[in-house]
C-alpha positions in Angstrom: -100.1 -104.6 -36.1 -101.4 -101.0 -37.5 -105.0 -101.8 -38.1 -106.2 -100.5 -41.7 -109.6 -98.3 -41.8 -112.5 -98.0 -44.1 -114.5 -95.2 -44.2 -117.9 -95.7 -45.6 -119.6 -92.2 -47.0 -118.3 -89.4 -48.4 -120.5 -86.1 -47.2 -119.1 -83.6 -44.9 -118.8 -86.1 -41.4 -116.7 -88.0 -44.4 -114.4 -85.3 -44.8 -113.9 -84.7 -40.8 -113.4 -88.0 -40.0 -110.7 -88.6 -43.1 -109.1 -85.4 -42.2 -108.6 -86.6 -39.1 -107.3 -89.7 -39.5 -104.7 -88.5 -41.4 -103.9 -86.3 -38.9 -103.4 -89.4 -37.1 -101.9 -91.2 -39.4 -99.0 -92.9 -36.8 -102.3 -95.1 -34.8 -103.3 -97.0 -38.3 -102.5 -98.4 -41.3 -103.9 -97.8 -44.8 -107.1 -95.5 -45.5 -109.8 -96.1 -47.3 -112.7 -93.9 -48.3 -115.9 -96.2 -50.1 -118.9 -94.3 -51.3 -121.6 -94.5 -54.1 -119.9 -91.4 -55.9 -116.2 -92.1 -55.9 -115.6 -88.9 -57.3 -117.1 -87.4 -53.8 -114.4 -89.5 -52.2 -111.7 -88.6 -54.6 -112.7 -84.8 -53.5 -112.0 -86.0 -49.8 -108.7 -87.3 -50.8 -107.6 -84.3 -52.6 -108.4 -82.1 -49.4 -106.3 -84.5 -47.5 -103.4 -83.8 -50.0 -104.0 -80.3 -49.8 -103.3 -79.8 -46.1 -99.5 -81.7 -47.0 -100.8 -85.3 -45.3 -99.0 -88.2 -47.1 -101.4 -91.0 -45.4 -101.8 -93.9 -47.9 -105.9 -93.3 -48.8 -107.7 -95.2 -51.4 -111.1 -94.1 -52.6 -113.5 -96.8 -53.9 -116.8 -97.3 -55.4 -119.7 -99.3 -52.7 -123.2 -99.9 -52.9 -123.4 -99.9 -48.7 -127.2 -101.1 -48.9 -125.5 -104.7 -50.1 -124.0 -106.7 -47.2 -121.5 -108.8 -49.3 -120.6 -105.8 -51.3 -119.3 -104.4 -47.8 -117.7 -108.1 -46.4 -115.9 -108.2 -50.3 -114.7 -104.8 -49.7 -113.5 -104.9 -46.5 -111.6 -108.5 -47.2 -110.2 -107.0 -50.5 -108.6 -104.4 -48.8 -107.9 -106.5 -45.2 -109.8 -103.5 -43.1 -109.9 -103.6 -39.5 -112.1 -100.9 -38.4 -115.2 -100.0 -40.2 -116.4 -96.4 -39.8 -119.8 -95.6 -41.1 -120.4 -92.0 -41.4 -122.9 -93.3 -44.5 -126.9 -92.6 -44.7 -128.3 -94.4 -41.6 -130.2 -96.1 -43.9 -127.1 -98.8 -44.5 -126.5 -99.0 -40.7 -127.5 -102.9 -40.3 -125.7 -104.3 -44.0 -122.8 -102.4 -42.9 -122.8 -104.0 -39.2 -123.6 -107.4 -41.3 -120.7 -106.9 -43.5 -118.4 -106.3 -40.3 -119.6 -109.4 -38.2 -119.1 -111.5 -41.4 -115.7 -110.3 -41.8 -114.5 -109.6 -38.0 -113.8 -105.8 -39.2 -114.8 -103.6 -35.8 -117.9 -101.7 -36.5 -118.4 -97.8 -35.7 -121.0 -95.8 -36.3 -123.1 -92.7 -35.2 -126.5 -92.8 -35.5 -129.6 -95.0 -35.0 -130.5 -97.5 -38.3 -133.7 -96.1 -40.4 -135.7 -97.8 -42.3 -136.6 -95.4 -45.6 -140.1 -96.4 -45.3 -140.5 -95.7 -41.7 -140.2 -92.4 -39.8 -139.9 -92.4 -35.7 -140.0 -96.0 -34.8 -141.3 -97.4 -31.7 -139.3 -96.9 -28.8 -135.9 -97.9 -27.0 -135.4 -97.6 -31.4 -132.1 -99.2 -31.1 -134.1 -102.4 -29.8 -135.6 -102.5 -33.5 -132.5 -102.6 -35.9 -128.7 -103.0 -34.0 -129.8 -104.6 -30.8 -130.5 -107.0 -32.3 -127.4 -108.3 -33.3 -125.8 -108.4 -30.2 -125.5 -111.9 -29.9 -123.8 -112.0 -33.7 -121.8 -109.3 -32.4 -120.0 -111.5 -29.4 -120.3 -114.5 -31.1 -117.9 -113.5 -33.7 -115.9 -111.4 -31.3 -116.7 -108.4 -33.1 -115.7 -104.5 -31.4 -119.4 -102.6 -32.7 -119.4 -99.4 -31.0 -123.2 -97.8 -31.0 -123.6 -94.0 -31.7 -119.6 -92.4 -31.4 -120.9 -89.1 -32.9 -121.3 -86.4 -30.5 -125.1 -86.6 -30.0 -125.3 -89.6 -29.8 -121.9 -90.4 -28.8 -119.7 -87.7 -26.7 -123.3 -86.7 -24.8 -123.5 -90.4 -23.8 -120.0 -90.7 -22.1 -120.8 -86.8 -20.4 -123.9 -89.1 -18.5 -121.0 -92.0 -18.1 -118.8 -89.4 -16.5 -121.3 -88.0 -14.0 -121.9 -91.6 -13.3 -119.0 -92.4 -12.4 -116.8 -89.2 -11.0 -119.7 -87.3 -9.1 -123.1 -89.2 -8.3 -124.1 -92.5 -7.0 -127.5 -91.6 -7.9 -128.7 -90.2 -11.3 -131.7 -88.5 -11.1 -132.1 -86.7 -14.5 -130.0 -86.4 -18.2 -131.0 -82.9 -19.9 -129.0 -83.1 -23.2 -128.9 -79.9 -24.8 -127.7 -78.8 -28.0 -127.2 -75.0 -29.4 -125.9 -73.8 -32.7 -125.3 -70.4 -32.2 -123.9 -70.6 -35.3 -125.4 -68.5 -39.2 -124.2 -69.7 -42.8 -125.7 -67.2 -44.4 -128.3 -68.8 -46.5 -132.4 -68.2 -46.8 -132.9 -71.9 -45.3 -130.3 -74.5 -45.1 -130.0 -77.7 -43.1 -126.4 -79.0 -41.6 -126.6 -82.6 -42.4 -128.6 -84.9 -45.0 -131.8 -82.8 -45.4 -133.8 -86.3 -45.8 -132.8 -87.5 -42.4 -132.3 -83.8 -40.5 -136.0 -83.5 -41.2 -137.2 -87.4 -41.0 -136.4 -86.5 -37.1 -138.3 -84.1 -36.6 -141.8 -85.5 -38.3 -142.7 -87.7 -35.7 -143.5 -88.3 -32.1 -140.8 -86.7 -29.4 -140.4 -89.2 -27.0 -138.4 -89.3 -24.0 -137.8 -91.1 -20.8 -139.8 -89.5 -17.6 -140.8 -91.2 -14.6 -140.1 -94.9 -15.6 -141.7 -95.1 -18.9 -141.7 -93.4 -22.5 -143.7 -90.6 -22.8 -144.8 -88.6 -26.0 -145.5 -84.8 -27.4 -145.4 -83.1 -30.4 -142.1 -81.2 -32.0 -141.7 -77.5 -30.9 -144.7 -78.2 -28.3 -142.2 -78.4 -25.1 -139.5 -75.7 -24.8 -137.5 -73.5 -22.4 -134.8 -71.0 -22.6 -131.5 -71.9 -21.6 -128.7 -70.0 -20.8 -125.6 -72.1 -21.4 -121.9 -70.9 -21.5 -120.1 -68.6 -24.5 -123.5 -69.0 -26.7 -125.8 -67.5 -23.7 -129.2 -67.2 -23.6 -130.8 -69.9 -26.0 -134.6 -71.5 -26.8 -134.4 -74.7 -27.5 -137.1 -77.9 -27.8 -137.8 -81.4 -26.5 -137.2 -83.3 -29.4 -136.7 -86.8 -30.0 -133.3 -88.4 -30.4 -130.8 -91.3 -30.9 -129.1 -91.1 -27.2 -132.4 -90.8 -24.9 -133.1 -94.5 -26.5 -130.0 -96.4 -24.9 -129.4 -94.3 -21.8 -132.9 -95.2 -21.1 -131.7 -98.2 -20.6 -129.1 -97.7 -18.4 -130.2 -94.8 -16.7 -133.7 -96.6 -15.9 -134.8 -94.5 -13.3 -133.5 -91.1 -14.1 -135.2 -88.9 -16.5 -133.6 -88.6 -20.0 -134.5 -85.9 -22.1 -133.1 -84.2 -25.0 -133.4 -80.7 -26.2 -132.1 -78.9 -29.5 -132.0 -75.1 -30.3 -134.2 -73.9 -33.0 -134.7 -70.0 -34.2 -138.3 -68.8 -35.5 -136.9 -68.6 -39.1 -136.3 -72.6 -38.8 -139.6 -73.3 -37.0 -141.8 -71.2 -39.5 -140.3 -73.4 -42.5 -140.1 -76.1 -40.9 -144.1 -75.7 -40.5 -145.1 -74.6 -44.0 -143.2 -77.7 -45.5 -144.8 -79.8 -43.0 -148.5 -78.9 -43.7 -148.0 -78.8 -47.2 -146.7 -82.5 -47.1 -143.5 -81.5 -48.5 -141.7 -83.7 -45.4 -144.0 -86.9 -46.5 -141.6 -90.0 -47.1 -144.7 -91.7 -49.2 -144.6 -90.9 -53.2 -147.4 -89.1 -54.7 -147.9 -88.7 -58.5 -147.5 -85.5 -60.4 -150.6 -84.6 -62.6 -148.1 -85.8 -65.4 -147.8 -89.0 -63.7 -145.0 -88.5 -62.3 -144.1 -90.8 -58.9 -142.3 -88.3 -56.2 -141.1 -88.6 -52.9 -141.9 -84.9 -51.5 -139.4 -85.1 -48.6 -136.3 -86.4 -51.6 -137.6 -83.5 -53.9 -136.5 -81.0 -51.1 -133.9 -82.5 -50.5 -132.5 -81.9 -54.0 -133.4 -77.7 -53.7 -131.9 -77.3 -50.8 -128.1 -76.4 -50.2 -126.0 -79.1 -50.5 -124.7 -78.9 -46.2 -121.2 -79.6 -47.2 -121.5 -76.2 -49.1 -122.3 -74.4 -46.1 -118.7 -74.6 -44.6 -116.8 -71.8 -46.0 -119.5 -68.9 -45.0 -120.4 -70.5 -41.7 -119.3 -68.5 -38.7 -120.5 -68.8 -34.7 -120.1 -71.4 -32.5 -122.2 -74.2 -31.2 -122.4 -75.7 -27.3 -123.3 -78.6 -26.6 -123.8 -80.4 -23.2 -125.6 -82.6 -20.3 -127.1 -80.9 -17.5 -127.0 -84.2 -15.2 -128.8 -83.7 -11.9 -128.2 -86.8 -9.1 -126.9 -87.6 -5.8 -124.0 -88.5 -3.9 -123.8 -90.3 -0.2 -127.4 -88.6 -0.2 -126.7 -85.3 -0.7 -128.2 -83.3 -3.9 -126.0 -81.6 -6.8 -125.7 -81.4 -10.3 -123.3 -80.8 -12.8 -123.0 -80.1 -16.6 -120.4 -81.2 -18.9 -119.9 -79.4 -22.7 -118.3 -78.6 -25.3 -118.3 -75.5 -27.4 -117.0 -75.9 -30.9 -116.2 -73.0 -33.6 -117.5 -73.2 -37.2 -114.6 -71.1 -38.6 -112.3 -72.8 -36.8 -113.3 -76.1 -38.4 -113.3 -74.9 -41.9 -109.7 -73.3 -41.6 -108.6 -77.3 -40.2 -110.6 -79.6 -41.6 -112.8 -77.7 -44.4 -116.0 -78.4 -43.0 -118.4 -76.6 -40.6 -118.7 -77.0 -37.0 -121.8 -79.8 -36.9 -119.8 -81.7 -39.1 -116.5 -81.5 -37.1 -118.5 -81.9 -33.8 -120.1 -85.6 -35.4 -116.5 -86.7 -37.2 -113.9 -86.3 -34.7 -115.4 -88.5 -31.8 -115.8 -91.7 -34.4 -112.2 -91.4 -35.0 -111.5 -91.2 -31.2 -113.7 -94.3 -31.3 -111.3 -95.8 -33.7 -108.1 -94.5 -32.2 -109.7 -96.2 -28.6 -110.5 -99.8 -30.4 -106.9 -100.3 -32.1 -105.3 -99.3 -29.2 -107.3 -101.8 -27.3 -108.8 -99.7 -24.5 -112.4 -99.6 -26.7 -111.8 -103.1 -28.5 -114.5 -105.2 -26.3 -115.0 -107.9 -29.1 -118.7 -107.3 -28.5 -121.6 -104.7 -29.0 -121.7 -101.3 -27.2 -123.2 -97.9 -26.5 -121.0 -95.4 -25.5 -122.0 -95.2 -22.3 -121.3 -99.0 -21.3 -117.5 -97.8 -22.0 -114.9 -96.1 -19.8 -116.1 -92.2 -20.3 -112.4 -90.4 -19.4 -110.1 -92.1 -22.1 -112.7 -90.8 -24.7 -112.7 -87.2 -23.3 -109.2 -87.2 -22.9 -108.3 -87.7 -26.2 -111.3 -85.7 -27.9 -109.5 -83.0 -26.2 -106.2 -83.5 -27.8 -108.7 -84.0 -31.0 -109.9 -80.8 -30.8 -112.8 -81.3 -29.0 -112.1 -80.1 -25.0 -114.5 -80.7 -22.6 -115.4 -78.7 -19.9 -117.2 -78.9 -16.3 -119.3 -77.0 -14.5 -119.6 -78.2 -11.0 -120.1 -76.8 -7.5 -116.0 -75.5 -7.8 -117.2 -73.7 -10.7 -116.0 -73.6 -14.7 -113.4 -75.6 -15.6 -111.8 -78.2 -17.8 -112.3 -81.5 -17.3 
C-alpha cells in the first residue's frame, strides 16, 4: 500500500524535501505540506507545479507545538510517514503525535527547548531518548537526525564501521561552505537556531568522556577535496551526541567552516547581547527577545537561493584499525549551490539537509528503514542510504588508501 506523507514546515528544507518527493512521486501516496503560514506552504506547492510534477499535495494549516493538533492531522488525512523539517522546537509533540497515531516519525535535528540554549550532554538523552520505550511499544519507525549533519555524516561513521575498520579510533566530522550569497551578513537556516548553536559550550567526545571549550577557541585548517584549503572550528553539534554512544571509545569531534567576516559578527552580536534568548524591556517598556529581534532584520535564508553560487563539502575523516593494522579513510560529499536552485529552488545547505529525510522516507516505506522502533542513523544499515542519496543527487565519495573514488 503507497504510504501517504506529511510534511511538517514550510522554510527552505520544506521546499527540498517537497520537491523531492515529488520527484518521487511512484514510492508514495498523497502529499501533504502542514505549516503555521499555509500561504508559505501554498508557495511550496506552486514551485512543485512549476517544475510540471502532478503529485497529489495538500497544504494545511498546524500549530506543531500542540500534540493532538499533529495526531488530528495526521488521522484526518491517514499519513504514514511524518517528516519534520519544522523549528526543532516541535521536535517531541511531533514525535508524540506520531507514537499516538502509529505515523513513522523523521526528523533532522536535536529537540530544543526555547528557554534553554546547549543542554547538558549526550542532548538527545534529554528530549527524544526518552521515548524510546513509547516508540517500540507502539511499533512506531522514528528515525533520529536524517539531515546531513546529523544524518548522512552518521551513516559515513556506519560505513567505516562496517566496510573498513574493526576498530574506530576517531570521527572528525567536518563541514565547509565554500559557498557566497552575496549579502553583508546572512545566515543559511533559521537565524534563531543557526546562532542558539553557537552561544554555548562546544562539547565533544575525547578520551572517554565529554569535554568542553569555547566557540572559535579550537581550530585547524583543512584541506579537503574541490573546496581546498579551509579553517574551520570545533563546534558543538547534534551527531557527536549519539555517536558518542556508539562509538564509546573513539573520539568524536565535529568541526564547521567559518570566514573572519562571520566570526567578527558573530562576536559583536554576542557581546552586545544581541544572541540573548532572555527578554529585556525597551526604555518604552517594551518586552524583547534580542536573539528573535535579529532574527526578523536578517535575510530571510530561503531568499538567499537564487544569488548563491560555490559549493559546499562535507565529510568524516574516520581514523581506526583493521586486523591491527592502522588506516583511515574519509567519506564526503560535495554539493553545488547553483545546481540546487536550478532543481529544486533552494540553496545548497538546504538541498544537503532535505534530500536525505526523503531517502529516510523512501528507506521506511520500502521496508529496509521501517524498524517499528526508535533509531539514529547510525544504528541502521549505512550503504542502502548512500546508495540511493546518490541517485538523489547526493553521491558520496571515498578516499581511502586506493585513492579518490566513488563509493
Amino acid at each position: 500500500m503507497a504510504k501517504n506523507v506529511l510534511i511538517i514546515g514550510a522554510g527552505g528544507v520544506a521546499q527540498v524535501v517537497a520537491h523531492k518527493i515529488a520527484q518521487n512521486a511512484k514510492e508514495f501516496g498523497t502529499l501533504h505540506i502542514a505549516s503555521r503560514t499555509v500561504s508559505k506552504a501554498d508557495k511550496i506547492i506552486s514551485s512543485i507545479r512549476e517544475k510540471g510534477h502532478t503529485v497529489e499535495i495538500t497544504a494545511h494549516p498546524l500549530d506543531a507545538m500542540d500534540s493532538n493538533a499533529v495526531a488530528e492531522l495526521i488521522r484526518k488525512i491517514d499519513a504514514n510517514i511524518v517528516i519534520n523539517v519544522g523549528s526543532a522546537f516541535v521536535n517531541m509533540t511531533v514525535l508524540q503525535g506520531c507514537i499516538d497515531t502509529g505515523a513513522a516519525y523523521i526528523d533532522t535535528a536535536i529537540h530544543e527547548d526555547p528557554e534553554k540554549v546547549c543542554e547538558i550532554p549526550p542532548w538527545y538523552g534529554n528530549y527524544e531518548w526518552k521515548r524510546r520505550e513509547a516508540c517500540e511499544a507502539a511499533g512506531v519507525t522514528a528515525i533520529l537526525g536524517a539531515g546531513f549533519d546529523p544524518g548522512v555524516v552518521n551513516a559515513y561513521a556506519r560505513l567505516a564501521e562496517d566496510e573498513y575498520f574493526d576498530k574506530v579510533e576517531s570521527i572528525d566530522i567536518v563541514d565547509i561552505n565554500a559557498g557566497s550569497h552575496g549579502r553583508w551578513f546572512a545566515t543559511n537556516f533559521d537565524p534563531e537556531i543557526n546562532f542558539r548553536e553557537f552561544t554555548g559550550t562546544v562539547y565533544s567526545w575525547q578520551k572517554g568522556a565529554w569535554q568542553e571549550n569555547k566557540m572559535f577557541e579550537v581550530g585547524r585548517e583543512w584541506d579537503l577535496p574541490v573546496v581546498g584549503k579551509q579553517t574551520a572550528y570545533l563546534s558543538g553539534h547534534d551527531e557527536v551526541h549519539s555517536l558518542s554512544a556508539r562509538y564509546k571509545d573513539a573520539d568524536v569531534r565535529f568541526w564547521m567552516g567559518f570566514g573572519a567576516h562571520y566570526i567578527n559578527v558573530f562576536t559583536v552580536l554576542q557581546n552586545l547581547g544581541l544572541l540573548s534568548e532572555q527578554p529585556v524591556k525597551t526604555a518604552e517598556g517594551l518586552e524583547v527577545v534580542p536573539l528573535k529581534l535579529v532574527k526578523a532584520v536578517l535575510p530571510d535564508p530561503s531568499s538567499l537561493a537564487p544569488d548563491y553560487e560555490g559549493k559546499t563539502c562535507i565529510g568524516d575523516l574516520v581514523k581506526g584499525s583493521l586486523n591491527g593494522k592502522s588506516g583511515e579513510v574519509f567519506i564526503y560529499n560535495v554539493a553545488d549551490h547553483k545546481e540546487a536552485f536550478n532543481e529544486v529552488g533552494s540553496q545548497g545547505i538546504s538541498y544537503t539537509a532535505g534530500v536525505p529525510p526523503v531517502a529516510a522516507a523512501i528507506l521506511v516505506a520500502r521496508g529496509t528503514w521501517d524498524v517499528k522502533k526508535m533509531a539514529n542513523v547510525e544504528e541502521l544499515p549505512a550503504r542502502p542510504f548512500l546508495e540511493l542519496l546518490g541517485d538523489l543527487g547526493l553521491p558520496t565519495r571515498v578516499i581511502d588508501a586506493t585513492g579518490d573514488h566513488p563509493l
